[in-house]
N, C-alpha and C positions, 0 to 999 in steps of 0.2 A: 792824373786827370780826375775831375769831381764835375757831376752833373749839373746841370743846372738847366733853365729857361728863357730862352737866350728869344732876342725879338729886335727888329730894325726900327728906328724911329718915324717908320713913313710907312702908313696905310695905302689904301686906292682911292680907287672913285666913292667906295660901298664903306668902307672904316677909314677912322682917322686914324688910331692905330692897330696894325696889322696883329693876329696870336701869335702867342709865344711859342715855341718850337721847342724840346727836348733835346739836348744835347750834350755833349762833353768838353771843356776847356780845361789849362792848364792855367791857374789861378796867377803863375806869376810869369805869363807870358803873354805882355798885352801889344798893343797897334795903335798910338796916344792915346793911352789907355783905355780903349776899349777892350770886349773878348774878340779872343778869336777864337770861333768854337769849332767844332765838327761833329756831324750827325749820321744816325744812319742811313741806310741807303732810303729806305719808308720815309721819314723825316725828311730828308735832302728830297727826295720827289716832291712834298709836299711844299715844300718852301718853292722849288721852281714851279710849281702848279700854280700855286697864291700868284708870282710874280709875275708870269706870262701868259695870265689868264686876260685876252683880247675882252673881255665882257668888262671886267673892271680893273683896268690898267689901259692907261695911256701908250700907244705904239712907241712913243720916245724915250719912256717908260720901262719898256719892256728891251727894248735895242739895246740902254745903259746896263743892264742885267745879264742878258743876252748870253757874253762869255763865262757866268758862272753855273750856268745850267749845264754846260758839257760832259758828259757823265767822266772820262776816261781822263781828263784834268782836273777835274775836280776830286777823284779818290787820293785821297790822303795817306801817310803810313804813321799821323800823330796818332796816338791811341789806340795801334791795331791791338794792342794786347786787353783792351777795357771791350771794347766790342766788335769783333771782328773789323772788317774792313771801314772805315767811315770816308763822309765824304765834307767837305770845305765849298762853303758857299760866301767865296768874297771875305773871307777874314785878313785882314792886312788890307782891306781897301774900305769896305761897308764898316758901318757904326755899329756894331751888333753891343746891346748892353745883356743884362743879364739878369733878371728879376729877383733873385736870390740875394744878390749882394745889393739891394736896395734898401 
């Protein structure tokens, strides 16, 4: 697993594109070639906060997301060994790239 800064290609209302996140991916395990990362539990809060925040997010918006915010599906056991528990927001379905490998 190797850190990196991993970001979706779609902002809200307020950015056109959204911050980059902190996270952990496994460099040769992609999702048509995107990352598929996982973060910690701080991190993961913060990504579903950005996304289902009614002030700058569209409710239709927020529905397509919706299922990755779940906390108790979304914890992960890729990389329990790099930082305790992490959590999976949508990788194998969202675009997540990764500023790193840019």
């Amino acid at each position: 697993m190797e850190r990196g800064l991993f970001y979706l290609p779609c902002g809200n209302r307020e950015d056109d594109m959204p911050p980059s996140f902190k996270g952990w991916h496994d460099p040769k395990h992609r999702w048509n070639g995107w990352c598929t990362p996982c973060f910690s539990k701080e991190v993961w809060d913060e990504i579903c906060a950005y996304y289902t925040d009614p002030d700058t997010n569209d409710q239709e918006h927020i529905d397509e997301i919706k299922e990755f915010t779940v906390e108790e599906t979304a914890r992960t056991n890729r990389g329990v060994s790099v930082e305790g528990t992490l959590y999976d927001f949508g990788s194998g379905i969202l675009c997540w790239g990764n500023e790193e490998e840019e």
